[in-house]
Structure formats: C-alpha cells, structure tokens
MIDRENNU-523204 format. One line per field, with one value per residue: residue number from 1; residue in three letters; chain; x, y, z of N, C-alpha, C in turn. Coordinates in steps of 0.2 Angstrom, whole numbers, plus 5000, padded with zeros to 4 digits. Layout:
<sezas>
n	c(NUM,...)
res	c(ALA,...)
chain	c(A,...)
n_px	c(X,...)
n_py	c(Y,...)
n_pz	c(Z,...)
ca_px	c(X,...)
ca_py	c(Y,...)
ca_pz	c(Z,...)
c_px	c(X,...)
c_py	c(Y,...)
c_pz	c(Z,...)
</sezas>
This chain:
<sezas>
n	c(1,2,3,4,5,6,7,8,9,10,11,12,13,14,15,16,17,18,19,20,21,22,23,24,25,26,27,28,29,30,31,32,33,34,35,36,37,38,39,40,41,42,43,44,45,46,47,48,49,50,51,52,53,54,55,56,57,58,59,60,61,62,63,64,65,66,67,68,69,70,71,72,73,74,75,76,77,78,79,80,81,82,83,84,85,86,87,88,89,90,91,92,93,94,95,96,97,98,99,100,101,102,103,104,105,106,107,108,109,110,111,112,113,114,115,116,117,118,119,120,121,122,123,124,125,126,127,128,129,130,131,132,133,134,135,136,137,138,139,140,141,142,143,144,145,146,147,148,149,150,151,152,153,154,155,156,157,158,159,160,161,162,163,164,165)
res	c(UNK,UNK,UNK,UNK,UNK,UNK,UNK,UNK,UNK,UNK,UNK,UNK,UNK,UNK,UNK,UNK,UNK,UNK,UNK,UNK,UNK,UNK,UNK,UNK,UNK,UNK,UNK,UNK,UNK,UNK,UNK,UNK,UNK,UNK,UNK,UNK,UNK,UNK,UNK,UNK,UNK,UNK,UNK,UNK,UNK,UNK,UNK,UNK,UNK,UNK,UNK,UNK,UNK,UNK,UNK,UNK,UNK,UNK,UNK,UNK,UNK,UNK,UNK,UNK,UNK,UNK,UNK,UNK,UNK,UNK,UNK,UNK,UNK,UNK,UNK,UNK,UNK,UNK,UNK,UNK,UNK,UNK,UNK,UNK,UNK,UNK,UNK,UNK,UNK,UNK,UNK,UNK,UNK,UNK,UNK,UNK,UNK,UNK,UNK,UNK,UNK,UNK,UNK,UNK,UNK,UNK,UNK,UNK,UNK,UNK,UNK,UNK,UNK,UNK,UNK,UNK,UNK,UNK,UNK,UNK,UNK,UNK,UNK,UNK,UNK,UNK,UNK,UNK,UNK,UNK,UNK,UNK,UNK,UNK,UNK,UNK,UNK,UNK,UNK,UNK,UNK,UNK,UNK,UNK,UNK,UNK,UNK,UNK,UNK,UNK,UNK,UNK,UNK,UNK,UNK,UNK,UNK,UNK,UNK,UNK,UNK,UNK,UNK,UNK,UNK)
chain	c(A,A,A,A,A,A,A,A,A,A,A,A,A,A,A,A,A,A,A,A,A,A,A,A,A,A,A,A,A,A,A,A,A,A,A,A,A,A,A,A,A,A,A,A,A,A,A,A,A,A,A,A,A,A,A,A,A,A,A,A,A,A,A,A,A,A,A,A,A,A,A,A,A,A,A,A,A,A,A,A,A,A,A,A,A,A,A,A,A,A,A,A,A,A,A,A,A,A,A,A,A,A,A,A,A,A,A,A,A,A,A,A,A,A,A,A,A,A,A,A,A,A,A,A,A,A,A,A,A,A,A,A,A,A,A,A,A,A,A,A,A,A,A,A,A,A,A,A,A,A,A,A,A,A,A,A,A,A,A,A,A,A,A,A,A)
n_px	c(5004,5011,5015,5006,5002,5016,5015,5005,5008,5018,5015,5007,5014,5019,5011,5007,5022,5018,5009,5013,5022,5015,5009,5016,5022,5010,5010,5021,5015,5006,4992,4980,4975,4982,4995,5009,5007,5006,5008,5000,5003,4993,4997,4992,4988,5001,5004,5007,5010,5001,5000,4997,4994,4984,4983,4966,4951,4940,4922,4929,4928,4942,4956,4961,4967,4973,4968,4977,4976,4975,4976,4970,4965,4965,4956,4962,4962,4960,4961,4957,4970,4973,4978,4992,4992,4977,4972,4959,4949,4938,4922,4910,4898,4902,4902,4906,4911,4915,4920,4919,4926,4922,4927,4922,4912,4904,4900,4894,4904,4904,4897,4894,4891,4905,4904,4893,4898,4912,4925,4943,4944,4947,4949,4946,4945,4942,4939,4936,4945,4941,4950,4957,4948,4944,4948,4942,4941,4928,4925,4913,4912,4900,4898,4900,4913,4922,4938,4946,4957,4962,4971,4973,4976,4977,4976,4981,4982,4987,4986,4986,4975,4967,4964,4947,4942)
n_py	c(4994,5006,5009,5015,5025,5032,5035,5044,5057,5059,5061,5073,5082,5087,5090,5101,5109,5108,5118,5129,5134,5134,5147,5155,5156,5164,5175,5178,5180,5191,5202,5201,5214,5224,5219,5221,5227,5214,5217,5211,5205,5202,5193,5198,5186,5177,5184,5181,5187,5184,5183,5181,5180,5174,5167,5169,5163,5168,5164,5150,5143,5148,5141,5151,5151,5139,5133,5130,5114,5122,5133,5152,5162,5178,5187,5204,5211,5212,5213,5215,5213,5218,5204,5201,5195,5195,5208,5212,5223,5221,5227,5239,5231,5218,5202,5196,5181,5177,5163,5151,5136,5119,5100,5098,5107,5122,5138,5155,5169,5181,5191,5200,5211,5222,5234,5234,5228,5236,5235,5238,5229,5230,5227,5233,5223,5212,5196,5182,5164,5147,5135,5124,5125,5131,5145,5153,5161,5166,5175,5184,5188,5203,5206,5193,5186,5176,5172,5178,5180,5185,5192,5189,5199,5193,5198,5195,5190,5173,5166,5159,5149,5152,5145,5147,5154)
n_pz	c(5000,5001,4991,4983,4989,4989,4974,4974,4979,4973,4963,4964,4970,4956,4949,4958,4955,4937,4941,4944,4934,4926,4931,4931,4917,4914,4917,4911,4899,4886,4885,4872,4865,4871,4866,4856,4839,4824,4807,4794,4777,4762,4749,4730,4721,4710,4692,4677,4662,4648,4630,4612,4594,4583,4567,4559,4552,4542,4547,4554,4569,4581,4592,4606,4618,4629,4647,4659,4670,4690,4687,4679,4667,4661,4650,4643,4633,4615,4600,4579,4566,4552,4540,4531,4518,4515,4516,4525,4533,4552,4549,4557,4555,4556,4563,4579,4590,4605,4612,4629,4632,4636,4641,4627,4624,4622,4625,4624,4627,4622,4613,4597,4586,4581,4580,4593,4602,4604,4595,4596,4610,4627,4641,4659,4669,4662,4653,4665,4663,4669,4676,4665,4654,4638,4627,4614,4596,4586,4569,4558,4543,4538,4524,4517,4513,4510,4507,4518,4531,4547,4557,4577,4587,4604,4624,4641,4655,4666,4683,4697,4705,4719,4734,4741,4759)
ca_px	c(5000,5014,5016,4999,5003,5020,5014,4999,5012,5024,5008,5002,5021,5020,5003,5010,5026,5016,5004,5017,5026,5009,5006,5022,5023,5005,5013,5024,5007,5003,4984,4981,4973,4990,4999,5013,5002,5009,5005,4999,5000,4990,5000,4987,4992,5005,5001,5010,5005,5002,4998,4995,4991,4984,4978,4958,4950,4931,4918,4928,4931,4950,4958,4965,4969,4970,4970,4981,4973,4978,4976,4964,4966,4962,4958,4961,4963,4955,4961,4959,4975,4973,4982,4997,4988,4972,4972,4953,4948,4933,4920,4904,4892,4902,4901,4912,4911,4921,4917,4920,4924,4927,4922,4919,4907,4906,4895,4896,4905,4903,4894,4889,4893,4910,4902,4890,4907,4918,4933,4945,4943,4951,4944,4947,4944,4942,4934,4942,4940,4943,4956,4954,4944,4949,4945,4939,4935,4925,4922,4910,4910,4895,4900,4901,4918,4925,4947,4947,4961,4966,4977,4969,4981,4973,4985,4978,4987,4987,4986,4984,4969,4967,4957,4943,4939)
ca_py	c(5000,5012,5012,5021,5033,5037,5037,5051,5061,5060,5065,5079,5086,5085,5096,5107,5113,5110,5122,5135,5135,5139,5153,5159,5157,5166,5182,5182,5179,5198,5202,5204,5221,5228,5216,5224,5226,5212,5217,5204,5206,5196,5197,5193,5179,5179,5185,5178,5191,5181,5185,5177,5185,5168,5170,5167,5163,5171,5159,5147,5145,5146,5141,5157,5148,5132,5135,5121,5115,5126,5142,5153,5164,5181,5191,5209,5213,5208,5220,5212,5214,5215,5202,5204,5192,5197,5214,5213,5224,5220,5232,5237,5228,5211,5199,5191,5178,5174,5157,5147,5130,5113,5096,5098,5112,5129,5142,5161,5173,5189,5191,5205,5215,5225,5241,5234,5222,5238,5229,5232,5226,5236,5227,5236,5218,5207,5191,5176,5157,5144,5129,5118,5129,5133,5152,5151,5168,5169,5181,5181,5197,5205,5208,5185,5186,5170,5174,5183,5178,5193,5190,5192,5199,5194,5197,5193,5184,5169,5168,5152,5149,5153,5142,5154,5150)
ca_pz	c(5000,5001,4982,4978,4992,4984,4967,4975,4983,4966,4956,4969,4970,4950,4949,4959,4949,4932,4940,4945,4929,4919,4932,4929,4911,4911,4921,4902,4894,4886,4883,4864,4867,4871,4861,4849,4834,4818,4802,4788,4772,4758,4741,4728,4717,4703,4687,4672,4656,4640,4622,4605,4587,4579,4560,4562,4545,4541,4549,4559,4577,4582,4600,4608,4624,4635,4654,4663,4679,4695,4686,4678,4663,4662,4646,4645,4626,4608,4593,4575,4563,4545,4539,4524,4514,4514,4521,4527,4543,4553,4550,4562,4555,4556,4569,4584,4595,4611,4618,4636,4631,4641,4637,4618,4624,4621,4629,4623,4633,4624,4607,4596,4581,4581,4586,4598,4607,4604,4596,4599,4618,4630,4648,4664,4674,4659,4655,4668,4661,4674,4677,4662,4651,4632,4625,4609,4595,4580,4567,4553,4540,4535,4517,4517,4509,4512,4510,4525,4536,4548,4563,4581,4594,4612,4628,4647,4661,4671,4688,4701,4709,4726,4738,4747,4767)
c_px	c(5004,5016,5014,5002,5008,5020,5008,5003,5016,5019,5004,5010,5023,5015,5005,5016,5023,5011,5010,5020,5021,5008,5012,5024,5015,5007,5018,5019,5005,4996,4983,4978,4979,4995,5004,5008,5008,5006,5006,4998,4999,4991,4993,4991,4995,5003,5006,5008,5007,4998,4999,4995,4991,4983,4972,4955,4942,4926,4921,4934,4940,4950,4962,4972,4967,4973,4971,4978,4979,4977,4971,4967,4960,4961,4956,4960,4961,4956,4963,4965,4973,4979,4986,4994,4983,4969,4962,4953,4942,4931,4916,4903,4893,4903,4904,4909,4918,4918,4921,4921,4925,4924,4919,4912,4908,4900,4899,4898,4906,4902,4890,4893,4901,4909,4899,4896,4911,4923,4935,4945,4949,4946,4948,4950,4945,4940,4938,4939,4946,4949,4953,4949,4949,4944,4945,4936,4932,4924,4919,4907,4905,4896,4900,4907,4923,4933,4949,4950,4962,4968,4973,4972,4977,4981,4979,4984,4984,4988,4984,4978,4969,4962,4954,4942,4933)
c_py	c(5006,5013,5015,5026,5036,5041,5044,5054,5065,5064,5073,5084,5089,5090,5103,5112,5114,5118,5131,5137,5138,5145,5158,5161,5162,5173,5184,5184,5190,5196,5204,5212,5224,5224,5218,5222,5220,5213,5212,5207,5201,5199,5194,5190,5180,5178,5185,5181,5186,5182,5181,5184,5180,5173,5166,5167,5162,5162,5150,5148,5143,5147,5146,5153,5143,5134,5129,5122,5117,5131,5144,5158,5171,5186,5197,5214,5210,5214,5214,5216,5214,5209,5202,5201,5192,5202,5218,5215,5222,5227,5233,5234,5218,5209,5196,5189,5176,5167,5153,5139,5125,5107,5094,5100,5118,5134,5149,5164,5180,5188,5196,5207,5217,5230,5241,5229,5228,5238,5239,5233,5229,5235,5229,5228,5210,5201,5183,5168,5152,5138,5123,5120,5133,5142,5152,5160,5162,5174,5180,5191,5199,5204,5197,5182,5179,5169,5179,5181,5186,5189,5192,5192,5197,5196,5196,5191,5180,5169,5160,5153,5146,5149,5146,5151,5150)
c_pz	c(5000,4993,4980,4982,4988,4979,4967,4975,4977,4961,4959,4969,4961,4946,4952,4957,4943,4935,4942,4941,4925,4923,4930,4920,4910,4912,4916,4898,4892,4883,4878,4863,4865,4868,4857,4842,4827,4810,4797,4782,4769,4751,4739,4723,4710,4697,4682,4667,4650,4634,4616,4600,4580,4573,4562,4555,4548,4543,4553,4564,4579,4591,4602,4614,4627,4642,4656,4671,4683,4693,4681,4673,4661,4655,4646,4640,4623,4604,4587,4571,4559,4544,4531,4520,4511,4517,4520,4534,4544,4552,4555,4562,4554,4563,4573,4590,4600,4615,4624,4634,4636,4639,4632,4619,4624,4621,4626,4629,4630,4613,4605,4587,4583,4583,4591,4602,4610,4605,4594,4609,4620,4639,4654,4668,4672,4660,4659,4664,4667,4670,4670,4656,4646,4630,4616,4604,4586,4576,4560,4550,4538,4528,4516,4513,4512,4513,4512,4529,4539,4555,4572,4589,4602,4618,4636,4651,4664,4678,4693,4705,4715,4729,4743,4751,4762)
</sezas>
C-alpha cells in the first residue's frame, strides 16, 4: 500500500510545479489588446502576362487559349489585325464571337457585332476562364467574303487559383 501513496504524493508534487510553471509562464502571457500590433500582408496571386496574334480565317472558330489545371486565365485585350495576305479589317456591322469551352462544349462569353462588342477590347477587369477551360474567337464578315484571314492579337494573364475560406 505504500506504492499508491508514493505514486499520489509524486503526482500531487507534479501538479504542483506543472501548476506554477503555467502561472508563471501566464505572468509572460501579454493580453492581445496591448499586444505589439503584427502586420499581415495578403499578396494577391501571381500573374503571368500572355499574348497570341493567331491567323483566324472568316467563319471558323479558332483556340485562343487552353488553361492548365491550377490556374485561371484572364483576358484583358482583343484587337483584330489585317492580315498581309488578305488585308481585310473588321468592319461594324460584322460579327464576333468569344466562347467558354470545356468538354467539347462551348458556351458564349461575349457576342455582338464589332460596334456593339467595341473591338477592339480594351477590359478594365476582363473576361476570367477557369482551370481547364479553352477560349475560343470567331468572326464572321457582313459583306460574306470567304478569303478573310486577319490575325487576332489577344494578351491577358494567368494567375493560380486561390482556395477561398
């Protein structure tokens, strides 16, 4: 029976240092109130600038961009170029499409005429396509001239995508 008692004694002697060590480390303890203030900063995420200046031939759709999983593609520009070969410009009243593709689908993301679009594109925030996600133009002349190749500068950045709380 003097075992247990030892082993109470040794545990009651063991309580009582653990417990003076935390009152003591508490009396270093500061109160976040008065705390030295730490400032945080939160960079935002790195932006990679990338540009193109495919040839786009009259009525079909050409791949701008493929976004690799983990990042997001941002575009920020869209001006067409005549091209030397066919030095056709866009006029108003002809038509362009931008699409969203993924899985051999394609969903419009901005469609109009040339004066109601306002090329060339000039966005403040610009259109984002997610991880995995191809960008896609079209353009189709009013006038329905078929050897219409003209060149079609885009520029944007990439950027990693963030996980939101």
């Amino acid at each position: 029976m003097k075992t247990p008692r030892f082993f109470l004694a040794a545990l009651a002697v063991g309580l009582v240092l653990t417990t003076f060590g935390l009152l003591r480390a508490a009396g270093e303890y500061q109160d976040p109130v008065h705390a030295g203030k730490v400032e945080v900063v939160v960079l935002p995420p790195q932006r990679d600038p990338a540009w193109g200046v495919p040839v786009v031939d009259n009525h079909i759709p050409s791949l701008l961009v493929k976004v690799p999983p983990g990042r997001r593609f941002v575009l920020t520009d869209l001006r067409p170029i005549p091209h030397e070969e066919f030095p056709v410009a866009l006029g108003p009243k002809d038509h362009i499409w931008l699409e969203d593709g993924m899985d051999g689908k394609r969903f419009r993301a901005l469609e109009g005429t040339v004066e109601s679009v306002g090329m060339p594109l000039k966005m403040e925030t610009g259109l984002s396509f997610g991880p995995g996600h191809e960008l896609w133009a079209q353009y189709t002349l009013a006038t329905n001239k078929n050897d219409a190749m003209l060149r079609l500068f885009w520029s944007g950045y990439f950027e990693d995508v963030v996980a939101q709380p």
